[in-house]
N, C-alpha and C positions, 0 to 999 in steps of 0.2 A: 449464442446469446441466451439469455436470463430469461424466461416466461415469468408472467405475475401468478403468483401462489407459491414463487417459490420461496424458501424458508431460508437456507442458507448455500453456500457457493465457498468455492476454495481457486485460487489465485497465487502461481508463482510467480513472482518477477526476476528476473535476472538481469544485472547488466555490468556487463565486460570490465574489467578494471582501465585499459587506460580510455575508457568513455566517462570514465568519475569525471566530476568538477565541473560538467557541461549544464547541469540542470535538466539534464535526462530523466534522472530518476525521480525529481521531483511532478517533472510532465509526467510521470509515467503513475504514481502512483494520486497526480491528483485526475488523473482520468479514471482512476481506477474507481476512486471517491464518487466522480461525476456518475459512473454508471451504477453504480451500489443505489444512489441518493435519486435514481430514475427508475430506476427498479423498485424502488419501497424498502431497501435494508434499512434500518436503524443503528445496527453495528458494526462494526469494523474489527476484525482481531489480527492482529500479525504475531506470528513464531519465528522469531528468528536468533541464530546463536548469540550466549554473549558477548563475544569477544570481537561484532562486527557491527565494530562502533559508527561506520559509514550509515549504515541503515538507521541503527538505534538513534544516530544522530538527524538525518533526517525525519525522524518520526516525529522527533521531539521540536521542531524544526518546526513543522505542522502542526504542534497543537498535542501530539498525542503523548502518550507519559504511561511509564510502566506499570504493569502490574507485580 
């Protein structure tokens, strides 16, 4: 887990393809949110390939919108 003073932190997620369309991945990255926003992060950045529009689509889902 996260100590306060920290700066920044990296986070893979992964989830199984036939687990799609559960709302997994949504729990999983707004938990992820939930512990960032208790920790003191301010920002959020995800890398992920272009062509895995599953994610990209849930990003955007949430709020978030590419650079």
């Amino acid at each position: 887990m996260l100590g306060k003073g920290i700066h920044s932190a990296a986070a893979d997620l992964f989830l199984a393809g036939k687990l799609r369309g559960r709302g997994i991945g949504w729990a999983m990255v707004g938990m992820l949110i939930a512990i960032a926003r208790v920790r003191g992060f301010r920002y959020l950045h995800s890398i992920e390939a272009r062509d895995n529009r599953a994610v990209i689509g849930l990003h955007e889902a949430m709020g978030y919108r590419s650079m």
